[in-house]
C-alpha positions as CSV (number, residue, x, y, z in Angstrom):
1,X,0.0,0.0,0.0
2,X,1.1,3.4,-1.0
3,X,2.5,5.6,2.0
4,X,1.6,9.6,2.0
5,X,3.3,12.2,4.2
6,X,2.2,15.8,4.5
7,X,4.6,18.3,5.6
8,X,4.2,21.7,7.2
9,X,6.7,23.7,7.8
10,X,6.6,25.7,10.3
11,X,7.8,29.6,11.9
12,X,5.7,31.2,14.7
13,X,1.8,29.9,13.5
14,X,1.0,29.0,16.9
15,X,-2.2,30.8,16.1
16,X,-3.1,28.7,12.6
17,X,-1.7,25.2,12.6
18,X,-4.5,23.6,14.1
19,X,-6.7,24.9,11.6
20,X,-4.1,24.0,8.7
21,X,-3.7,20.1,10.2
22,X,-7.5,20.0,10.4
23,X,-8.0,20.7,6.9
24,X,-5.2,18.7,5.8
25,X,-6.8,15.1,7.7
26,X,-10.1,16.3,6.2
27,X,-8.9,16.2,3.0
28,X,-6.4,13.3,3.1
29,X,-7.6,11.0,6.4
30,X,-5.1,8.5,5.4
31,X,-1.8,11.0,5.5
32,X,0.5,11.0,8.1
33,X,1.2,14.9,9.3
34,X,4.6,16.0,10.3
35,X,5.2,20.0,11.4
36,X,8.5,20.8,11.1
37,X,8.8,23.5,13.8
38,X,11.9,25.9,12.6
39,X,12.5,26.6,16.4
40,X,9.1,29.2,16.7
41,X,9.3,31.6,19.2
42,X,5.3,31.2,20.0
43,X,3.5,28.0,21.0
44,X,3.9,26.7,17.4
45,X,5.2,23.1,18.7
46,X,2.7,22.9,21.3
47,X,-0.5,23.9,19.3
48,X,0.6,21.1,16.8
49,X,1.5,18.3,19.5
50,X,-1.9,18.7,20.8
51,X,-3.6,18.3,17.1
52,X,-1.7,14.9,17.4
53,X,0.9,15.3,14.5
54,X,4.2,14.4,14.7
55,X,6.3,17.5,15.6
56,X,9.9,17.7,14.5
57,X,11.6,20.8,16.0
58,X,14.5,22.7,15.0
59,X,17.2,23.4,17.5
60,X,17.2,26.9,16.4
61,X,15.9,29.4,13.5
62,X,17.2,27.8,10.0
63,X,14.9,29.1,7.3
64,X,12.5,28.1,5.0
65,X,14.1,25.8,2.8
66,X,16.1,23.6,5.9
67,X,12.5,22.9,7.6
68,X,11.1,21.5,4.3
69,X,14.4,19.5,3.3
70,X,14.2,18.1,7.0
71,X,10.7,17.0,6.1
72,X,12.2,15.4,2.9
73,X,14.9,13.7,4.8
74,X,12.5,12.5,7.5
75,X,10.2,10.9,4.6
76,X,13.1,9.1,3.2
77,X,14.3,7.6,6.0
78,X,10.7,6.7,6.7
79,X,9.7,5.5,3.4
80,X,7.1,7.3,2.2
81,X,5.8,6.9,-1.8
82,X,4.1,9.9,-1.8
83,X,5.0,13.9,0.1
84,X,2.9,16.7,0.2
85,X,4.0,20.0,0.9
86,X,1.9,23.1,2.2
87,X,2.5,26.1,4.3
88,X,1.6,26.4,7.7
89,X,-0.3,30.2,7.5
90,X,-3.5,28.8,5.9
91,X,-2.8,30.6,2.6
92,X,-2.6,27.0,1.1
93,X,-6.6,25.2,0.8
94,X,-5.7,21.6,2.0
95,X,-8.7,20.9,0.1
96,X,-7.0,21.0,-3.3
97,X,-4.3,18.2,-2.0
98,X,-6.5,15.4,-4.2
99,X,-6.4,17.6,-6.7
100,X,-2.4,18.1,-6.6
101,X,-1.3,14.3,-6.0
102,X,-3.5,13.5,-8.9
103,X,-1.2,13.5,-11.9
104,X,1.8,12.4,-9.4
105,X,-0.4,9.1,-8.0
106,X,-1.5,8.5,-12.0
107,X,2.6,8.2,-12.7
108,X,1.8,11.5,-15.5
109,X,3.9,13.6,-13.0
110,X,7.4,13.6,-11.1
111,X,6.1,16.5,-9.5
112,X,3.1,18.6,-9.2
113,X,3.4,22.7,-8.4
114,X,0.2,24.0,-7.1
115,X,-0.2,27.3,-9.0
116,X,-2.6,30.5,-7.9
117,X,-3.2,31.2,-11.3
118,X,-4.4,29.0,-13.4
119,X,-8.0,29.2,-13.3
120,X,-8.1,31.6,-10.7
121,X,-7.6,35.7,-10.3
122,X,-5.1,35.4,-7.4
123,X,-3.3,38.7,-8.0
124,X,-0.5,39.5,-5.5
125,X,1.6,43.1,-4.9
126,X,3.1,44.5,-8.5
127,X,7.0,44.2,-7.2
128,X,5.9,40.3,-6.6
129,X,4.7,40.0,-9.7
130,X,7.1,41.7,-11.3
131,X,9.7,39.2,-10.0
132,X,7.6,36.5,-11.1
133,X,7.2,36.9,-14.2
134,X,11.1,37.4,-14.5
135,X,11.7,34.1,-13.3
136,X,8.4,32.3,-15.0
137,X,10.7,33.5,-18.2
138,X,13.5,32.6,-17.3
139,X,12.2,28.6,-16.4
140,X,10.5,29.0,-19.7
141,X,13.6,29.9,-21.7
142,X,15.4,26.8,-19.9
143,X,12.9,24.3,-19.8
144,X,10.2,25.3,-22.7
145,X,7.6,24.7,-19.7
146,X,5.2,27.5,-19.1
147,X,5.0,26.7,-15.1
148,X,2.9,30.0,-14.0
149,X,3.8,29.8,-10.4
150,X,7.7,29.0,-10.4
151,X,7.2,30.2,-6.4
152,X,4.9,28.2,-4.9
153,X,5.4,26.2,-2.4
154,X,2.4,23.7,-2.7
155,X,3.6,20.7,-4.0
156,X,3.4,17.1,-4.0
157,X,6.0,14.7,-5.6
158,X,6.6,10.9,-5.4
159,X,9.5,8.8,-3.8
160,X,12.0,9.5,-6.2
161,X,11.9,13.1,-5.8
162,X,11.8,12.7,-2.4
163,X,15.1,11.4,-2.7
164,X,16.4,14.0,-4.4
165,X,15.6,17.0,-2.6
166,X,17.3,14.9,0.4
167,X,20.6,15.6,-0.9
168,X,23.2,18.1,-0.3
169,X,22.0,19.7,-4.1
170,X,18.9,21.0,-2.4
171,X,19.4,25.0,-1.8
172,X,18.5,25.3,1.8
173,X,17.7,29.5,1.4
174,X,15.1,30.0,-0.8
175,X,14.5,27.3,-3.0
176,X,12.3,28.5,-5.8
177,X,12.8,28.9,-9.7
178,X,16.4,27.3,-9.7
179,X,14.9,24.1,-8.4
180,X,12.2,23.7,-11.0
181,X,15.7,24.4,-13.5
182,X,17.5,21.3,-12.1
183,X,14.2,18.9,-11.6
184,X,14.0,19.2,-15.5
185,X,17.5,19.0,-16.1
186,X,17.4,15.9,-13.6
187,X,15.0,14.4,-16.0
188,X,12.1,14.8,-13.7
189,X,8.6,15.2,-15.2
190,X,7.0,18.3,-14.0
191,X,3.3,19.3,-14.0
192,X,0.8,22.4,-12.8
193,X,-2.7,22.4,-11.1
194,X,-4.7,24.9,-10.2
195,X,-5.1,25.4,-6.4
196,X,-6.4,27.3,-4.2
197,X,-4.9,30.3,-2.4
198,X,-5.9,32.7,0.4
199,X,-4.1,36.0,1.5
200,X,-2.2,36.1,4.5
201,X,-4.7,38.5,6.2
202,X,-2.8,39.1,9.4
203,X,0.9,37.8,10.8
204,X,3.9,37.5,8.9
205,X,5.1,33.7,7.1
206,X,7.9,32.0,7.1
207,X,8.5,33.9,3.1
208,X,7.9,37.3,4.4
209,X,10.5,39.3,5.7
210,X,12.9,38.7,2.8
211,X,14.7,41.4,0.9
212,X,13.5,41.3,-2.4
213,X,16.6,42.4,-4.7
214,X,18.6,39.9,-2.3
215,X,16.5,37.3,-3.3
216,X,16.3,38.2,-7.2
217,X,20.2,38.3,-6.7
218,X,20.4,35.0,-4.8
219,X,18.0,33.3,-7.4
220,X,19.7,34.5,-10.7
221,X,23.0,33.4,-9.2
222,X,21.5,30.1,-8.2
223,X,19.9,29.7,-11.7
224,X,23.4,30.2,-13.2
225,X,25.3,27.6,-10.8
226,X,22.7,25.2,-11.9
227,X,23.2,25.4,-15.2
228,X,26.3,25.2,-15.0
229,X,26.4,21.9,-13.2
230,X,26.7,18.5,-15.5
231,X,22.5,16.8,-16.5
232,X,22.3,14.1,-14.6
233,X,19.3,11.5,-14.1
234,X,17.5,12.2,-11.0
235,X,16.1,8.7,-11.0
């Protein structure tokens, strides 16, 4: 039988997470939950203890892309067919996880991006979208896939690229755009499906906060590391 894990990673959502794990077992009963707590200042680890997930905390404040490899790493080791990823602010609609592991389950996808815009009028802040249409161009002209939302982080992917984001390659910062690069240069089957998506109305994520022409900068150098790396099967 098939093994699913959903991961949430986690910074100071003391306030959300039970409402993000309920909707997550309503939509997937069968899932195990893991929080990966990156060492939350607020009662983040307690709130989801006592929704009975498994809680993996953090010794201190690593970022967003260390608390989702170390749910990658922790579905290896535990053997999981099948991961999930969704943020722990609620802006993600567990709902739409069928919807997402769809294409992955039917073997048409590697991976599957949950993207805000197909089919839907999400419209975020101009400088956002400015930067994402840069990079949405820029996977495009690599790739010659039109992924819409190169920065979401609502995902699901199978076993095999489990195993590769559990490797040192995985950029433990911000892992966005470059990543989608080396999946298809890895050989790795890509789709998109329309999801879901709320605002943030109150609180900051674990994605706020950043400097946007530091990330541009770290993501355009990243982009060009990658491709200058060797192709390689990720399989």
């Amino acid at each position: 039988m098939k093994r699913l894990i959903v991961i949430i990673p986690a910074y100071n959502e003391g306030k959300r997470i039970a409402a993000v794990v309920a909707g997550v077992r309503a939509a997937v009963s069968e899932a195990q939950v893991v929080v990966i707590n990156d060492c939350s200042r607020d009662e983040t680890a307690i709130a989801a203890t006592q929704a009975g997930v498994v809680v993996v905390s953090h010794p201190f404040n690593m970022g967003y892309g260390a608390a989702i490899q170390t749910g990658y790493k922790y579905a290896r080791d535990k053997g999981f067919d099948y991961l999930v990823q969704l943020d722990a602010d609620g802006q993600h609609d567990p709902a739409c996880i069928p919807l997402l592991l769809a294409p992955v389950i039917a073997g048409e996808a590697d991976i599957a991006i949950g993207s805000r815009f197909l089919g839907n009028s999400y419209r975020p802040p101009l400088a956002r979208r400015l930067g994402m249409a840069l990079f949405r161009r820029i996977v495009f002209l690599v790739t010659g896939s039109a992924i819409t939302d190169t920065t979401s982080g609502y995902q699901a992917f199978n076993r095999e690229v489990i195993r590769f984001f559990a490797t040192d390659i995985f950029p433990v910062d911000y892992p966005d755009a470059d990543m989608l690069i080396m999946l298809h240069r890895a050989g790795f089957r890509i789709s998109e499906v329309p999801v879901r998506m709320f605002e943030n109305s109150e609180g900051k994520s674990m994605h706020s906060g950043l400097k946007p022409l530091y990330y541009m900068f770290k993501m355009l150098l990243s982009i060009c590391v990658t491709l200058m790396r060797e192709k390689g099967n990720g399989r």
